[in-house]
Structures are given as structure tokens and as C-alpha cells.
N, C-alpha and C positions, 0 to 999 in steps of 0.2 A: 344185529347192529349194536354198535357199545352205545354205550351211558356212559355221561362225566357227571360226574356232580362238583360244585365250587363250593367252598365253606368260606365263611369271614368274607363275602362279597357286599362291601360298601353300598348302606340304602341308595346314597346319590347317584351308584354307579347304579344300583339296580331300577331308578326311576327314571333315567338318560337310557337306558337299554329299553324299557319301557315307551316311552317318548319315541324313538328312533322307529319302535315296530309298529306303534302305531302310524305314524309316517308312512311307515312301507308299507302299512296294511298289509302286515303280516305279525303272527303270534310272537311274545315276546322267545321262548324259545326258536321259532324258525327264525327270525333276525338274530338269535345268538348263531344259529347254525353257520347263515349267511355270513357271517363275518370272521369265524372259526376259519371258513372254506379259503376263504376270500383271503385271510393271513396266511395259509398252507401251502395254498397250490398255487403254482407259478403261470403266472398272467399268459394265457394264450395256450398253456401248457407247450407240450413238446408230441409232435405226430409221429408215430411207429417209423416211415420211412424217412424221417429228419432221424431220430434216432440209429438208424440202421447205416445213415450212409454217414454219421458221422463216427461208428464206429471203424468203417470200411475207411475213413482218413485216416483214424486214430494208429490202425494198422497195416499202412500202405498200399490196401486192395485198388488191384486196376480194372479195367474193363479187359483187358489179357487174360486175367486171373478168371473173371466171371466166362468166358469166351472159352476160357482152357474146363473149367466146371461144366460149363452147359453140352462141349464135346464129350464127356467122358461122362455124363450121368448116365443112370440106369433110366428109362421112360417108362420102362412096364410098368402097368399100375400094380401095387402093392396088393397083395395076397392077404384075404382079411383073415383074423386071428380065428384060434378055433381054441374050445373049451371045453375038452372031451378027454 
């Protein structure tokens, strides 16, 4: 897992970050975490199959397209590797 470290960070700020985890009854570093997270990642995130089918718009995929794929795939199960 990384490490950040902050240098030059303001006593006030670092007594307000203090304050805040105690609050949350949580350690001053896991309320830094929590709020690191909480700026990054986007609210609700985004699910594998919202991503997938908004690819499928992006590039005009139909239900044709999936229907013309599912007649013409292979179904055998796949032959597992060998290392010899």
C-alpha cells in the first residue's frame, strides 16, 4: 500500500484534522484517509455493467450485434493450458 507524507502542513490545519477524527472516532490518519477517498473517487462510483453498456452506445452495439455473436460463438469449454 503507498505512503504520502505532507510537509509544511499548517498546525491549525493539523488540529482541525485532529478535532474532525475525533468526531468520527476515528485516528487522525484514518479521517485523513477518509477524506483523501472521499475527494478521489466519484460518489456512487460507476458498476462494471453501466460501464460496459455505455461503451456498447459509445460504439453503436445492437442487440443484432450481441444475437449475431452469441450464434457464431465457439461453446466448447476451453482446453486448459499445459506446461510441459
Amino acid at each position: 500500500m503507498a505512503a504520502v507524507t505532507i510537509h509544511d502542513l499548517p498546525e491549525e490545519t493539523h488540529r482541525a484534522l485532529t478535532r474532525l477524527a475525533a468526531e468520527n472516532k476515528r485516528s487522525t490518519e484514518a479521517e485523513i484517509r477518509a477524506i483523501l477517498e472521499a475527494a478521489v473517487r466519484p460518489k456512487g462510483g460507476i458498476g462494471l455493467g453501466t460501464a460496459l453498456s455505455e461503451i456498447g452506445r459509445k460504439y453503436g452495439i445492437t442487440n443484432a450485434d450481441i444475437e449475431a455473436i452469441e450464434q457464431t460463438r465457439d461453446r466448447r469449454p476451453a482446453e486448459p493450458m499445459r506446461f510441459e
